[in-house]
N, CA, C and O atoms as CSV, one atom per row, in Angstrom:
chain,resi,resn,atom,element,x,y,z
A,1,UNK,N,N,78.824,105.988,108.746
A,1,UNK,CA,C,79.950,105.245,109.281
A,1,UNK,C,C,81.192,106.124,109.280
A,1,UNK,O,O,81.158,107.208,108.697
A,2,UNK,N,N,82.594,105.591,110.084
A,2,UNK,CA,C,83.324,106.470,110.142
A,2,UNK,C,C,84.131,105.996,109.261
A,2,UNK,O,O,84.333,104.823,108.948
A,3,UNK,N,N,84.818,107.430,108.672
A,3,UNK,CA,C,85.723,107.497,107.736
A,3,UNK,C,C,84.769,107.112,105.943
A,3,UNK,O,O,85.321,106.502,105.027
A,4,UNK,N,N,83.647,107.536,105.894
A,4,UNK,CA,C,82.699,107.271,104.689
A,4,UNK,C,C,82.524,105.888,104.372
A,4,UNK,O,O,81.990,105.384,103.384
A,5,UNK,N,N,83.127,105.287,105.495
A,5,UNK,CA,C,82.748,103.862,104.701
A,5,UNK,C,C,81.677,102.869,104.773
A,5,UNK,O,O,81.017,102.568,105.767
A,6,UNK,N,N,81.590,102.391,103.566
A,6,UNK,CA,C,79.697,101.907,103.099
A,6,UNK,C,C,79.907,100.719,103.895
A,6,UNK,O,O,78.754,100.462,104.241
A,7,UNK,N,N,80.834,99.610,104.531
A,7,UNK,CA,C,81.156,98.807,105.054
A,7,UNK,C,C,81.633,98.859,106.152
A,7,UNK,O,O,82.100,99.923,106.558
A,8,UNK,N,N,81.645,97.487,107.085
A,8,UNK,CA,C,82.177,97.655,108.740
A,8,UNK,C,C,83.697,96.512,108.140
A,8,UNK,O,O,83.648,95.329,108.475
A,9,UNK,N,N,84.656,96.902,107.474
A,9,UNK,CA,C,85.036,95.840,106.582
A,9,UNK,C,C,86.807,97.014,106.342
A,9,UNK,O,O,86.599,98.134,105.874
A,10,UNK,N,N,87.582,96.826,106.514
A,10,UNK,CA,C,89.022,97.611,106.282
A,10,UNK,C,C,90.060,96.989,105.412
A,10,UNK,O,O,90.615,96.148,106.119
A,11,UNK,N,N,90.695,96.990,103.996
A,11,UNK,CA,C,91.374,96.378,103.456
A,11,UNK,C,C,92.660,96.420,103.984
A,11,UNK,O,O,92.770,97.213,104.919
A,12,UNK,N,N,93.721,95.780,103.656
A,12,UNK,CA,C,95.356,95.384,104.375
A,12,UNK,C,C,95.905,96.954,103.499
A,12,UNK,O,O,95.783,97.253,102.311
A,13,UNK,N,N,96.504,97.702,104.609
A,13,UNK,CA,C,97.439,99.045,103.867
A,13,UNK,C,C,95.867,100.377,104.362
A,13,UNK,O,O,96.052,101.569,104.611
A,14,UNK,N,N,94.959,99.912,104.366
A,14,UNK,CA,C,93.604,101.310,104.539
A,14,UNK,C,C,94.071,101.961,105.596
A,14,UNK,O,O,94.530,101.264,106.501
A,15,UNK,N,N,94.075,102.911,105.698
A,15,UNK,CA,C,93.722,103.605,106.967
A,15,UNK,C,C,92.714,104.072,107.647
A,15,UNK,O,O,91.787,104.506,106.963
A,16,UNK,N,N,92.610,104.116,108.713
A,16,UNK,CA,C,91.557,104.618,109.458
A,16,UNK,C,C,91.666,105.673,110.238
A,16,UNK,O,O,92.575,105.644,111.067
A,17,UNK,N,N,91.021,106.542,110.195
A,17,UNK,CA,C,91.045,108.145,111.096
A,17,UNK,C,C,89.945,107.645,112.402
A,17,UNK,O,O,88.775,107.265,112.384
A,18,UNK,N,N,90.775,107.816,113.319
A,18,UNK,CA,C,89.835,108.048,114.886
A,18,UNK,C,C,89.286,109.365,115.074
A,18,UNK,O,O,89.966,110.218,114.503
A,19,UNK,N,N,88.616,109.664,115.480
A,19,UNK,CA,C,87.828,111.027,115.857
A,19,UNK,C,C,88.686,111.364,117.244
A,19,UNK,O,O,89.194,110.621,118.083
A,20,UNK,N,N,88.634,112.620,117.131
A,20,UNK,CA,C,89.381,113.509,118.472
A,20,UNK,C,C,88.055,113.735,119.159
A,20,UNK,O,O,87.072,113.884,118.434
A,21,UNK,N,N,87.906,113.779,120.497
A,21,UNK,CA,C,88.794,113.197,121.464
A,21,UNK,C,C,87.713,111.715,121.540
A,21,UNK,O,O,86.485,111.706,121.463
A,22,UNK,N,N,88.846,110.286,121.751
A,22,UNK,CA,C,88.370,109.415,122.492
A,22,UNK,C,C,87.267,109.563,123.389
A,22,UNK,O,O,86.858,110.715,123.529
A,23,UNK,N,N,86.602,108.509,124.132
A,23,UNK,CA,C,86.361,108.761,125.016
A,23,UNK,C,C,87.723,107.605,126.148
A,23,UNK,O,O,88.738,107.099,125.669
A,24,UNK,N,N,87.332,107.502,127.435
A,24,UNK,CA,C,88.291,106.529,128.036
A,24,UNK,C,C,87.626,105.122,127.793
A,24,UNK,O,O,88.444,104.263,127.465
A,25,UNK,N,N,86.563,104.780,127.866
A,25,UNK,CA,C,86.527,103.404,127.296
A,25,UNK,C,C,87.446,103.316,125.763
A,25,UNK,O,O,88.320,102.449,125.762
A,26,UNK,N,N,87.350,103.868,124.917
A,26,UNK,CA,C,87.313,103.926,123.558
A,26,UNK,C,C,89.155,103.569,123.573
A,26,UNK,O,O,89.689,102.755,122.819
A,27,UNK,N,N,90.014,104.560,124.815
A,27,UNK,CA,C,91.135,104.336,125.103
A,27,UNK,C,C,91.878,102.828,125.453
A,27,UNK,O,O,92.808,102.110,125.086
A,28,UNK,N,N,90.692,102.901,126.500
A,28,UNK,CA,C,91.019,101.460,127.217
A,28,UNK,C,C,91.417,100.617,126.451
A,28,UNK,O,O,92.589,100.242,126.455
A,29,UNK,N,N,90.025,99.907,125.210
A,29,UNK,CA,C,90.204,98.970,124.319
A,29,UNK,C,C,91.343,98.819,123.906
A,29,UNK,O,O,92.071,97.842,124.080
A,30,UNK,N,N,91.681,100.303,123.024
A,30,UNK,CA,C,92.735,100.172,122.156
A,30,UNK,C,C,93.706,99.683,122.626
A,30,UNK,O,O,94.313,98.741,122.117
A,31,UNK,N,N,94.058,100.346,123.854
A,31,UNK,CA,C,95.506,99.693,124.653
A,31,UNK,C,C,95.265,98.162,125.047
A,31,UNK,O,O,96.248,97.440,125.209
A,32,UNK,N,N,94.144,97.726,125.183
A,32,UNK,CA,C,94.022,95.776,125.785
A,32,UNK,C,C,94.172,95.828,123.918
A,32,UNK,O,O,95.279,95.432,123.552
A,33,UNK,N,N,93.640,96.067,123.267
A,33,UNK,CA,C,94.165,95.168,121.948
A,33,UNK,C,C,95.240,95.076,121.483
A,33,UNK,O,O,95.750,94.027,121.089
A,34,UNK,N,N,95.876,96.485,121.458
A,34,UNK,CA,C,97.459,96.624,121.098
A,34,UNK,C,C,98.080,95.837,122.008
A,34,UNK,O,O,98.943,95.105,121.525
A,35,UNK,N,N,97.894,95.755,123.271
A,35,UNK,CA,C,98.366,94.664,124.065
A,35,UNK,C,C,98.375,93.404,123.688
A,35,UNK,O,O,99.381,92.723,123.490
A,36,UNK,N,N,96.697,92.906,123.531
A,36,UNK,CA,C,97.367,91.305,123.283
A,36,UNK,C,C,97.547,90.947,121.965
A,36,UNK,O,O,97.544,89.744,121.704
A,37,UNK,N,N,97.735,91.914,120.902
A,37,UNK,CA,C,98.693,91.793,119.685
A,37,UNK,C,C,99.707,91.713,119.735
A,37,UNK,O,O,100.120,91.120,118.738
A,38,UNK,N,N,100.855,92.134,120.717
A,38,UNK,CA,C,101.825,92.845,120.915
A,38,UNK,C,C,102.595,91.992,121.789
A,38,UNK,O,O,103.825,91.935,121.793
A,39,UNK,N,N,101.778,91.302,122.563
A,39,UNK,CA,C,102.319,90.630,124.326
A,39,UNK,C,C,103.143,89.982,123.596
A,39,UNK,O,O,103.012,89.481,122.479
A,40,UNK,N,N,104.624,90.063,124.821
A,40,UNK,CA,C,105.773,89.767,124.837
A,40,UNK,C,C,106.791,90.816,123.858
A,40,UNK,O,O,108.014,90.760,123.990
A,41,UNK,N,N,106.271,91.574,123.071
A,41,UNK,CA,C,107.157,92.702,122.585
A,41,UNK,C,C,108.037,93.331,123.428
A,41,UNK,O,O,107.996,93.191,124.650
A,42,UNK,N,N,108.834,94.021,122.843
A,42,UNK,CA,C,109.396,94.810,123.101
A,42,UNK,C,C,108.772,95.776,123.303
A,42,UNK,O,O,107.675,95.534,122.799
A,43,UNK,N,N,108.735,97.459,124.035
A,43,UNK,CA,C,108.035,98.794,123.608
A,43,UNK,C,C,107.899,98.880,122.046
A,43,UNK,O,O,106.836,99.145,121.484
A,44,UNK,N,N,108.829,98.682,121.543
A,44,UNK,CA,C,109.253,99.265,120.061
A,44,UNK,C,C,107.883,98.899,119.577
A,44,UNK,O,O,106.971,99.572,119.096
A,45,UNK,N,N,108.048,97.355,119.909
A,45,UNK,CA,C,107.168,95.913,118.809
A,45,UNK,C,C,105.344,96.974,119.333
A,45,UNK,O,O,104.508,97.448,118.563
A,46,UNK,N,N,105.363,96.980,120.678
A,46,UNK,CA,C,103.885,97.556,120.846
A,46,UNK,C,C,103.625,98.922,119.730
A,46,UNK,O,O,102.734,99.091,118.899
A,47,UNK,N,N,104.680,99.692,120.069
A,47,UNK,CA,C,104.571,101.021,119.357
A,47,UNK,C,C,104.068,100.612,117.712
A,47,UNK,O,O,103.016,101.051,117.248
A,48,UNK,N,N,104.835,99.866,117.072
A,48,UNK,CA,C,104.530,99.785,115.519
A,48,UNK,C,C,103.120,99.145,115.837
A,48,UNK,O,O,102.243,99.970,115.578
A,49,UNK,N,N,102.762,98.316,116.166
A,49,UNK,CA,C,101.369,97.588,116.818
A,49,UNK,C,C,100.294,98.671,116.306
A,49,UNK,O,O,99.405,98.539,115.465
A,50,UNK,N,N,100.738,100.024,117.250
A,50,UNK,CA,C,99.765,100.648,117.941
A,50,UNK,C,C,100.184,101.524,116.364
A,50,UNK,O,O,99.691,102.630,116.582
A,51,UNK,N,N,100.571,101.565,115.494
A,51,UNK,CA,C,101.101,102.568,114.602
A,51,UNK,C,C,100.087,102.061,113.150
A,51,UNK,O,O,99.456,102.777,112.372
A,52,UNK,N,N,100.235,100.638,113.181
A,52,UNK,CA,C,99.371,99.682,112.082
A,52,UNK,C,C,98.034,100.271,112.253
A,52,UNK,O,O,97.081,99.840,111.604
């Protein structure tokens, strides 16, 4: 699993490392999720979104 972990499972504060390079699906997602986390933000509000 990525990032060694024995679980599909992330605690509040964990971080997670993405692997270089994406692919463009892998892109896509991220941006529709940060999106509809985010919808109605500001840029700023997406940016920290996309920063969590």
């Amino acid at each position: 699993m990525a990032n060694n972990l024995k679980v599909n499972k992330l605690n509040v504060g964990q971080r997670l490392t993405l692997p270089e390079p994406i692919t463009e699906s892998e892109r896509t997602l991220l941006a529709q999720l940060i999106y509809a986390e985010a919808q109605g933000e500001l840029y700023s509000g997406k940016v920290a979104v996309a920063r969590l």
